[in-house]
N, C-alpha and C positions, 0 to 999 in steps of 0.2 A: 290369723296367719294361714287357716284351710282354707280361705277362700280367694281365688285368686282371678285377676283383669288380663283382659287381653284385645288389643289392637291390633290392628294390621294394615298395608300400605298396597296391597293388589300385586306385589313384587316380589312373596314372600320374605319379606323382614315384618318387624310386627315389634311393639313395646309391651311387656307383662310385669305384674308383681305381686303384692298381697294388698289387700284394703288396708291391714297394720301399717303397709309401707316398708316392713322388712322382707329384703330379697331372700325368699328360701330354696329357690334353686338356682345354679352355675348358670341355669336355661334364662332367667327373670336379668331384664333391664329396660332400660328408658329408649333404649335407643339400639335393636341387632336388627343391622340393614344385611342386605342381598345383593351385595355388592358383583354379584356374576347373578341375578333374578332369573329361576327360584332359587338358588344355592350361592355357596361361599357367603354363609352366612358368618357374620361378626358382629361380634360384643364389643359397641366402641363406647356409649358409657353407659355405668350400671346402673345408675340412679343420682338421683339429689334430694338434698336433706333441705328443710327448711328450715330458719328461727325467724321470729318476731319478737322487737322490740314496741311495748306498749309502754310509752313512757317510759323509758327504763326498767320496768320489769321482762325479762327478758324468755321467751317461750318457745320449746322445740316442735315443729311440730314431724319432723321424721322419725326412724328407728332404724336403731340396726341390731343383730344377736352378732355376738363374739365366739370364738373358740370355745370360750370355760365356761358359757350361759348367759355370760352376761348381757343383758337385753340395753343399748343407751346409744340415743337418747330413746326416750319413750311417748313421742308425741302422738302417739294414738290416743296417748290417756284424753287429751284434746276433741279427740273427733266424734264430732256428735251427728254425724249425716254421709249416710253415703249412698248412691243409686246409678243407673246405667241408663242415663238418655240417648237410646238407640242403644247403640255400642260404646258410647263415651262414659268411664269412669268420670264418677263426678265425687270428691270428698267435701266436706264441710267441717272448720277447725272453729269450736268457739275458743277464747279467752277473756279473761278479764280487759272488756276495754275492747276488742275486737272479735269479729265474724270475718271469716277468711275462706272463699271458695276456691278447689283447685281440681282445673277439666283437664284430660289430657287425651290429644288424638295422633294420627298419624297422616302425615300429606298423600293424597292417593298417588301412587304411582310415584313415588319419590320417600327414596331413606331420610327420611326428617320427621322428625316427634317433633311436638308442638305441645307445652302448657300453660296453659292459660289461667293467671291467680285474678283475682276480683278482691277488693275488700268493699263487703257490705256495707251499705247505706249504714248509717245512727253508730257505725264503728268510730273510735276515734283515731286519728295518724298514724300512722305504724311504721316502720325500718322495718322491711324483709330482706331477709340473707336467703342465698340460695347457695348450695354448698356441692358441684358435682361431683362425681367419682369418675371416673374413665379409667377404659385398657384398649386393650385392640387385640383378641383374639377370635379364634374359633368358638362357636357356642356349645361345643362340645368340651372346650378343657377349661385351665383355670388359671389364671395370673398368681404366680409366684415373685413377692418386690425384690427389689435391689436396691441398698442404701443409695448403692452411687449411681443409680439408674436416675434421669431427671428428663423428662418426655420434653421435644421442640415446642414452644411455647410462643407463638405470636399474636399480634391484637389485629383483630379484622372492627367493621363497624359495627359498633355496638356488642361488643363481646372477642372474645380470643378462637384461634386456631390451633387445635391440637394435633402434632405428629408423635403419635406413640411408638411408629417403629415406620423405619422408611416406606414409601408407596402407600401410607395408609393416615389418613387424615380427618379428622371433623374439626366443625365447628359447634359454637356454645355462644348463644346470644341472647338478651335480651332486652326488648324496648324499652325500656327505659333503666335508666338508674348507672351504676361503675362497676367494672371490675378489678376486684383487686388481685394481684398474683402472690401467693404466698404456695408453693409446692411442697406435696409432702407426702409421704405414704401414711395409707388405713393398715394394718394388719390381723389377717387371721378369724375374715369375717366366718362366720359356720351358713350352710346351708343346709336345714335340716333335712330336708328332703332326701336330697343326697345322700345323707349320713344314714337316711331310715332303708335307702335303696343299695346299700353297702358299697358305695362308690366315695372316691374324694372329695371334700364339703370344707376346705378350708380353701378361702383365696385373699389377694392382698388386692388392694386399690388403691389410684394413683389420683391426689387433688391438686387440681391445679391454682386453684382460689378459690374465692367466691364472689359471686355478684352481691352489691347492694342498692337497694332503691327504697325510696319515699313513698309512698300512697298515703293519698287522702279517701276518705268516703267515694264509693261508687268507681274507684278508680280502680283499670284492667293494665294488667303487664303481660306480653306474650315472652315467655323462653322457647328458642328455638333450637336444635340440638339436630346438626344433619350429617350426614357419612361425604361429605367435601367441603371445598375450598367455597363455601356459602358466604357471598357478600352480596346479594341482591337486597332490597329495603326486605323488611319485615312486613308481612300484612299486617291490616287491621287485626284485634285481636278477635273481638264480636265479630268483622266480617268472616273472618276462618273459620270459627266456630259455627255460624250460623249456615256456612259454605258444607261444611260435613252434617252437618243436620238435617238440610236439604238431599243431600245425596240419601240418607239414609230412607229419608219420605219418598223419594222416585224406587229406589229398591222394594217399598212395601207397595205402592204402585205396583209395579208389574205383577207383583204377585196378588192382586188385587181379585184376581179371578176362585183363590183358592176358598175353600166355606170357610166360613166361621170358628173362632178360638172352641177347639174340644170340650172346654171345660166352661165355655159360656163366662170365661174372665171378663172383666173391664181391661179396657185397655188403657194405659199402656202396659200392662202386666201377663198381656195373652200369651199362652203357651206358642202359635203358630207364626206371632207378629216376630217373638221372638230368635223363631227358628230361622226364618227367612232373614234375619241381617246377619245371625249365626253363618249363614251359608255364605256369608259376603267374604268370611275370614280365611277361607280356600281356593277362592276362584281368584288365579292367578295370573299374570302374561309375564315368562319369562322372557329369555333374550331371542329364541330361536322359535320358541310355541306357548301356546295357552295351555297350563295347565289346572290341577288341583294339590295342593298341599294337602298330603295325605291326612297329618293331625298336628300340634300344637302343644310340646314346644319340638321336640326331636324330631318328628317326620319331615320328610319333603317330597316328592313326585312319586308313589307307586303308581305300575300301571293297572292293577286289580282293582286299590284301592279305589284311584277316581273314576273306576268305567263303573264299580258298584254303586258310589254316592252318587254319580252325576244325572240319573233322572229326578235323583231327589236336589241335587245343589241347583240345577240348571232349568232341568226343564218343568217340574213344579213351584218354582221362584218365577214362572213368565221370560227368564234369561236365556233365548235361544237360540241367538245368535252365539253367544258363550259356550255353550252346547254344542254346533255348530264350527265355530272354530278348534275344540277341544277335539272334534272326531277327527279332523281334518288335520287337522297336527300330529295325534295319535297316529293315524294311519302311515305318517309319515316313516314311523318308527319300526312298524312291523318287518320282521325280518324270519325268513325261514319259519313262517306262520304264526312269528309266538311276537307277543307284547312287550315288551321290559316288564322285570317286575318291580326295576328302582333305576331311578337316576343318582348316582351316590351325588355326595353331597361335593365332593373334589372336582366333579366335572369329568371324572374319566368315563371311559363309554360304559352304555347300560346294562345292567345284568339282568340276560334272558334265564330266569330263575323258577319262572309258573306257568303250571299248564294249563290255569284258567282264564289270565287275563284277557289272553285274545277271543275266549269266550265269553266272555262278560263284555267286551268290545261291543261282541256282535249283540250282545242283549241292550247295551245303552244304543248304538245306530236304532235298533226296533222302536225303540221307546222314544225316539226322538221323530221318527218317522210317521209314528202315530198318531202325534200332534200335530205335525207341518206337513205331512206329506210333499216332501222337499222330493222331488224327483230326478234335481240334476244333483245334490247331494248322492241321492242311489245311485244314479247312473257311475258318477266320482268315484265311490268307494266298493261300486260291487265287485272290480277287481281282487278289494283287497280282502272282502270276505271270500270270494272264491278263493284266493290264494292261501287263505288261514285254513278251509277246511280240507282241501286237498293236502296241505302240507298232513293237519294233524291225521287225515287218512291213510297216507302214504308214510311216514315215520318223519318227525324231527328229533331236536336233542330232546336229550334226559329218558329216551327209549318209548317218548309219548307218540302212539298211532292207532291206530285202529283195529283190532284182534280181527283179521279174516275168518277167525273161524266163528265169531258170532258179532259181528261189528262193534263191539262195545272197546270204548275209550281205555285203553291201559295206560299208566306213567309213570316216571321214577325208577332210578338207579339206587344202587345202593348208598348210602348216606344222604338222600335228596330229599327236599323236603317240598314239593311242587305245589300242592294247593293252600290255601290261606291257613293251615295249620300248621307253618312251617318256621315253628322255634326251632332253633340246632343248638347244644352244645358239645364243643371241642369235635365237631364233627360226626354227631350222633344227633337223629332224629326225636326229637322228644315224641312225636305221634306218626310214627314211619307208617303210611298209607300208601305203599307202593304197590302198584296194580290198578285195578277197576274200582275206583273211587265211586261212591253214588251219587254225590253233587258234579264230580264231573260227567259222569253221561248225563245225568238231567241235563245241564248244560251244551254238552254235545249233542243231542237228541234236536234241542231247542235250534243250533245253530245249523245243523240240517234243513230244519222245518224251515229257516228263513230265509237260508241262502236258496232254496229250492223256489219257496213262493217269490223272491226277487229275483230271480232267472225266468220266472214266466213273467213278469209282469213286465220287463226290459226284452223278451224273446229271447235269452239264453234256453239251451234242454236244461231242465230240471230233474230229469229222470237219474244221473248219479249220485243226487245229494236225497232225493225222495227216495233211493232205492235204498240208500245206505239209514237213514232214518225209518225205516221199515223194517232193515235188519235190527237196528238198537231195542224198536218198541217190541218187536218178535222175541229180543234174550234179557231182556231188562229184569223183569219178573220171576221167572226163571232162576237167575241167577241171586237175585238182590230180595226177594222177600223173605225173610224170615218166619217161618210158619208159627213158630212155638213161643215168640215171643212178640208175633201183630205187628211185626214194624220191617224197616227193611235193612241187610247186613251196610257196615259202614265201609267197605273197601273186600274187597275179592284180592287176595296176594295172589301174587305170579306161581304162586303152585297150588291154588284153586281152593286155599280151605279160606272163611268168609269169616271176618272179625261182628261178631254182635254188638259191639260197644253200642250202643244209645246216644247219638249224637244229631246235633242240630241238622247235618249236611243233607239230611234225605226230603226235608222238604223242600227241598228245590225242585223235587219228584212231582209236587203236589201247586207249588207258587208260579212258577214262571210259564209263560203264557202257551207254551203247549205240554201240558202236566203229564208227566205217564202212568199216575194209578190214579186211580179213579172210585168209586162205590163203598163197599164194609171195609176194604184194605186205606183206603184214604181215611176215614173215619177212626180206623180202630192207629191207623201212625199217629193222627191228630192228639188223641186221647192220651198217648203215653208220653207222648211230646209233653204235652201240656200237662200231664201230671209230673216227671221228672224231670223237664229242661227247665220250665217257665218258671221265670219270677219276675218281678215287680218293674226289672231295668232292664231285661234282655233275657237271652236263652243262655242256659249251661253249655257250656264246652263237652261234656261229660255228665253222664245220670250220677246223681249221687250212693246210687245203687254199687257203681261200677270201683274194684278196690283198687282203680287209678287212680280215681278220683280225688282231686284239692282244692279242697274249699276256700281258701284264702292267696291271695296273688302279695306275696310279701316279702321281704328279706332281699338279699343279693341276689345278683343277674343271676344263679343258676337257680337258686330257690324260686325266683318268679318266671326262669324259664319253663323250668318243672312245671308251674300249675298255670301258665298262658293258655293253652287250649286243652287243660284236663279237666275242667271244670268250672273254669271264669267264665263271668255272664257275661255276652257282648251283647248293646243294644242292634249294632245294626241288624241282626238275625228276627229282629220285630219285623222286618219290611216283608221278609216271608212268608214270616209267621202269621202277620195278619192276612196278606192273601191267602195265604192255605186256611185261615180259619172261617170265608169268608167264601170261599170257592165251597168246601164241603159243609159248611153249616148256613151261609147265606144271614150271619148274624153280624150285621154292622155295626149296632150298639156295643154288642159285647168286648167288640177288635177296638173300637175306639177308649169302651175303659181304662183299655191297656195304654192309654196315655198319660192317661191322670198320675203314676206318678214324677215324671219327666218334669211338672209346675215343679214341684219342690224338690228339685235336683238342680235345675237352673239357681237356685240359692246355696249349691253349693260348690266346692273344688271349682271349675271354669265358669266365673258367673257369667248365665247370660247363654252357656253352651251345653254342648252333651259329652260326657267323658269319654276313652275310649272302652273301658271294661271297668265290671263290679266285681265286687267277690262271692262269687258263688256258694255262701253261707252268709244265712242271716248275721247281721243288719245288711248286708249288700255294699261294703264301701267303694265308693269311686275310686278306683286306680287305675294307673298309666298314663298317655296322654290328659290333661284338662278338655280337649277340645278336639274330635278326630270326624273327620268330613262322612265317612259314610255312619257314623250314627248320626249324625247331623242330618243326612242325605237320605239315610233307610227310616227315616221317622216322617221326614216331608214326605215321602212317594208315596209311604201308606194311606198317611192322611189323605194327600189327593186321591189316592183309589178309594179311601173309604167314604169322601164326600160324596162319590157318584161320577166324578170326570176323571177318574184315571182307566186305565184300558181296561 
């Protein structure tokens, strides 16, 4: 039940569950399309139960947990095999009398789950029932029944059409075999998850029948399950299958160029093979642009997020074009210099929330230029970086501009929560970094340095972006080192006294491609870095020294507000960490250690992917997202910088 699958259709909708087969979060179903791609995501059905009759002994092989614990049916006790070809969840049911396989993917670019049963060679006959569940809401809440509620019910070929509530429709098919209609509500399944995250964890589900069919030995049945009015024939079952398999082997293709699994695995079990179709499950095309689905199950479009993952999602996968169209839509969006930081999930406009994203912009353009040296791309978007650094020069919202009196990056108003530290509750900053952040001027410094070399290279002057990056490097130090404790302050407040907190943010001083300390001050940040942030899955949010600090990311929304960025480990903060450890020590081996244990993480919480945060005390447990694109993204880009081809 901790370990949980996940598919995805390139539109963000995606099908998830547990290997038991019991749904443990509102988030987990067979079937939440993206009926507006990336967003208006819905739950239209939750899953399907199996039985099997073998000769009249009759075997379940689904599960579900109830309200009061009650676990039933219990058909995991059944399964004796389960594994991920590619990305494809594969389970294996023996019983007496039969072997029963069952694949399950997603059509690319289309709301439609696909699974595909088998019954093994030397099995004998069998009657399968398949038993759906369906609703039709948002993937954020939860269906409550109604006796007298009875969902539109009609037969399309080869299976029924379900209208759960007006304007919203699937179908449920399968090649072979009847269905029969018998309606009727589940009640009060629990989701533990929910329950452990202090959120509401009971919901009802609506059956509309069930299929039944015959198989003999060797014989394939596809169930189809799509977000419309689907009456086209059904594929083959083997062809469909083998049609996503294939995609899967052109994806490790491209990325073909990258070294070798870290850990020297066979494949198919490599840590790298694996990450590269991991990256598959974010790279999106919605209705209006290509984006990244920030993580898996709750996120959708940040703009921080995918400008940070996408050297790793895009252009260390060989996917450039992807890369390419992501900037090119991005830029679309920039407005009064700044990024979105979200597309909410409603479709209403986006919320310009961070004053890093449209820096981080400029750092994935760099890293994409690197590689292609795409010059009508530069030509295309150097408007839009000039436009981003004179805004942030000049003043936009949230008070973020440039301090004339020593060029350094100031941001944030009162209650604001502007760089990727920005948990709020009830309109309180849990980590209020308002002022001269460190990772933002590292960043501002960086975007200087690039818009200035892309202004000579295209014949723009260069001189007000090279003078103003001259101011930065002249007060950086100055301001941001900390003498008495080797590292450098985490944020300078608007009335100039400098927070010491011990946080991840300062090597971006030290990682990105034009660093600004350098020598015994770079050495001696590394060193405290690495003894108080570093562990096993990522860096601390917070030194365990510091008496803000919270080791565990647990309980209800405020209690894991509380410890989001006071101390939880995130992994993407490795993609830094290894270039700073790699720029000042020139030690490859060592940054690459730092992978080994990510093998045995893919075995757990997202199989197959990287979580979004750990808990910042040992054992380290995976929490939040199962599956979030820049750990995904900050683990491939290191790897490619630590094989020798990245910049």
């Amino acid at each position: 039940m901790r370990r949980e699958w996940l598919v995805t259709n390139g539109l963000g909708g995606y099908a998830s569950g547990t290997v038991a087969g019991i749904n443990t979060r509102r988030y987990h179903g067979l079937l939440v399309a993206a009926l507006t791609p990336p967003v208006a995501r819905t739950l239209l059905v939750a899953k399907v139960d199996e039985q099997v009759d073998v000769g009249g002994r009759l075997f379940d092989l689904g599960a579900n947990e109830y309200h009061d614990g009650t676990i039933s049916p219990r058909g995991f006790v059944h399964l004796v095999g389960f594994g991920l070809e590619g990305t494809v969840p594969t389970w294996t049911f023996a019983v007496p009398g039969a072997v029963v396989e069952k694949t399950l993917w997603m059509e690319r670019h289309a709301n439609r789950t696909f699974v595909r049963y088998r019954l093994a060679p030397g099995s004998g006959p069998v009657e399968l029932t398949i038993q759906p569940y369906v609703t039709a809401r948002d993937y954020h809440a939860l269906t409550k029944g109604d006796p007298q509620r009875r969902f539109d019910i009609g037969r399309v070929p080869s299976g029924i059409r379900v209208s759960p509530s007006p304007g919203v429709t699937c179908t449920l098919r399968l090649s072979g075999g009847i269905f029969e209609l018998a309606p009727d509500w589940y009640w009060k399944f629990l989701y533990r998850e929910e329950r452990d995250r202090g959120l509401d964890c009971l919901e009802d589900l609506y059956v509309p029948g069930r299929f039944r069919a015959r198989l003999a030995p060797g014989d394939v049945l596809l169930l189809a399950a799509a977000a419309e009015a689907d009456e086209a024939p059904l594929p083959d079952p083997t062809d469909a299958y083998l049609s996503e398999r294939a995609r899967h082997d052109r994806l490790l293709q491209l990325a073909a160029h990258l070294p070798g699994d870290p850990l020297g695995i066979p494949e198919p079990g490599g840590l790298v093979r694996r990450l590269v179709l991991a990256a598959d499950h974010f790279l999106v095309t919605g209705q209006t642009r290509r984006t990244v689905v920030a993580g898996y199950h709750w996120f959708t479009d940040w703009g921080r997020d995918t400008m940070v993952a996408l050297p790793g999602l895009a252009l260390a996968t060989g996917r450039l074009e992807d890369a390419r169209e992501i900037l090119l839509s991005s830029a679309s969006a920039v407005d009064q210099g700044m990024l979105p930081n979200r597309f909410p999930d409603d479709g209403t406009p986006p919320e310009y929330t961070s004053a890093d994203a449209a820096l981080w912009y400029l750092y994935a353009v760099h890293q994409y230029l690197e590689r292609t040296s795409d010059r009508s791309l530069l030509a295309e978007l150097y408007p839009v970086a000039r436009d981003i650094v004179t805004h942030y020069r000049d003043g936009t919202r949230y008070g973020i501009r440039a301090d004339p009196e020593d060029g350094l990056l100031e941001a944030g108003t009162p209650g604001s929560a502007l760089t990727w530290m920005d948990a709020r509750i009830a309109g309180r900053a849990v980590t209020p970094r308002c002022g001269k952040a460190v990772d933002l001027n590292a960043l501002w410094y960086n975007a200087l340095r690039l818009v200035g070399s892309w202004g000579r290279q295209l014949g723009d002057d260069p001189a007000p972006w090279d003078g103003a990056a001259a101011a930065v490097e002249a007060s950086f130090l100055p301001r941001f080192h900390y003498d008495r404790g080797g590292y450098l302050y985490d944020v300078i407040a608007p009335d100039g006294v400098p927070d010491p907190a011990l946080r991840p943010n300062q090597l971006l001083a030290l990682a990105l491609p034009h660093p600004l300390v350098h020598g015994s001050l770079a050495r001696s940040i590394l060193e405290r870095v690495s003894r108080e942030l570093l562990t096993p899955v990522g860096l601390r949010s917070l030194a365990p020294s510091d008496p803000a600090y919270r080791g565990h990311y647990a309980g209800g929304p405020q209690s894991r507000d509380e410890a989001y960025h006071q101390g939880t480990a995130w992994p993407w903060w490795f993609g830094p960490y290894m270039k700073a450890l790699v720029r000042v020590t020139g030690d490859r081996t060592q940054a690459r250690r730092l992978l080994a244990p990510f093998r045995g993480h893919l075995l757990e919480a997202g199989l197959g992917t990287i979580s979004e945060i750990f808990d910042g005390d040992s054992p380290h447990e995976p929490r939040g997202c199962i599956a979030q694109a820049w750990s995904v993204g900050a683990l491939l880009e290191a790897w490619e910088f630590l094989g020798g081809t990245g910049p």
